[in-house]
N, C-alpha and C positions, 0 to 999 in steps of 0.2 A: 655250791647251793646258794642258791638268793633268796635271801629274805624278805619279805613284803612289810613295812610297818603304814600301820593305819593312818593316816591324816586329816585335819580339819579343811578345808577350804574357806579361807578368809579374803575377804575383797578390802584391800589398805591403798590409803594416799598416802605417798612418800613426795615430800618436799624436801627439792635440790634446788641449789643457788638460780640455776637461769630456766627451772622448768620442772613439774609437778611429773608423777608416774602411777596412773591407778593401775593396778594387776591385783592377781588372784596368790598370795603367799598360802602355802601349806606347813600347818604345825602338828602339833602331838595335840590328841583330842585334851581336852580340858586346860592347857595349859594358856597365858597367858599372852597377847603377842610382846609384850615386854622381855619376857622369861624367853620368849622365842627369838629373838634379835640379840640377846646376852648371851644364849648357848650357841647360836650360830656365828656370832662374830670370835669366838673362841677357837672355832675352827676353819673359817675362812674369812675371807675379807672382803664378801660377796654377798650378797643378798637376791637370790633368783625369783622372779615373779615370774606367772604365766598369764594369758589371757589378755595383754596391758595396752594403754593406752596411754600415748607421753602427750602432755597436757604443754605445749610452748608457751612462752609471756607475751607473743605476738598475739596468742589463739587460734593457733595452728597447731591441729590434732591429729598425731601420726600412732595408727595401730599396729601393733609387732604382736608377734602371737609367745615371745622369750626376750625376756632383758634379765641381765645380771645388773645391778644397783652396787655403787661402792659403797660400804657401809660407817665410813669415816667421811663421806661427801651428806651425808643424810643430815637433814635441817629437822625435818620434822618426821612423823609417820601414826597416821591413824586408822582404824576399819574405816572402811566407806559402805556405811549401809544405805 
């Protein structure tokens, strides 16, 4: 049996050394994207966005519809409202 759990839809920039990543990360309703990148790197070492767009330092912008992000590579990471 699978289980369904509910999620938020949050839109984040994730800042890596040679190039930016905006996508759509999904958390637990109300929690925090902080609290969400602490319990997820506990059990992977992965961070999966959908929806994304990798932002190059040239300004060449390539859409992927799934990236996995290392999450020990991550410089920075905010919503993008």
């Amino acid at each position: 049996m699978q289980l369904k759990v509910e999620k938020d839809k949050v839109r984040v920039l994730v800042y890596l050394k040679d190039f930016k990543v905006r996508g759509t990360l999904y958390i637990l309703p109300n929690s925090r994207l902080s609290d969400n990148l602490s319990f997820t790197s506990k059990k992977t070492d992965f961070l999966p966005l959908t929806d994304c767009e990798i932002l190059f330092n040239d300004g060449n912008v390539k859409k992927v519809e799934f990236v996995l992000v290392q999450i020990a590579s991550i410089i920075m990471i905010h919503e993008d409202k």
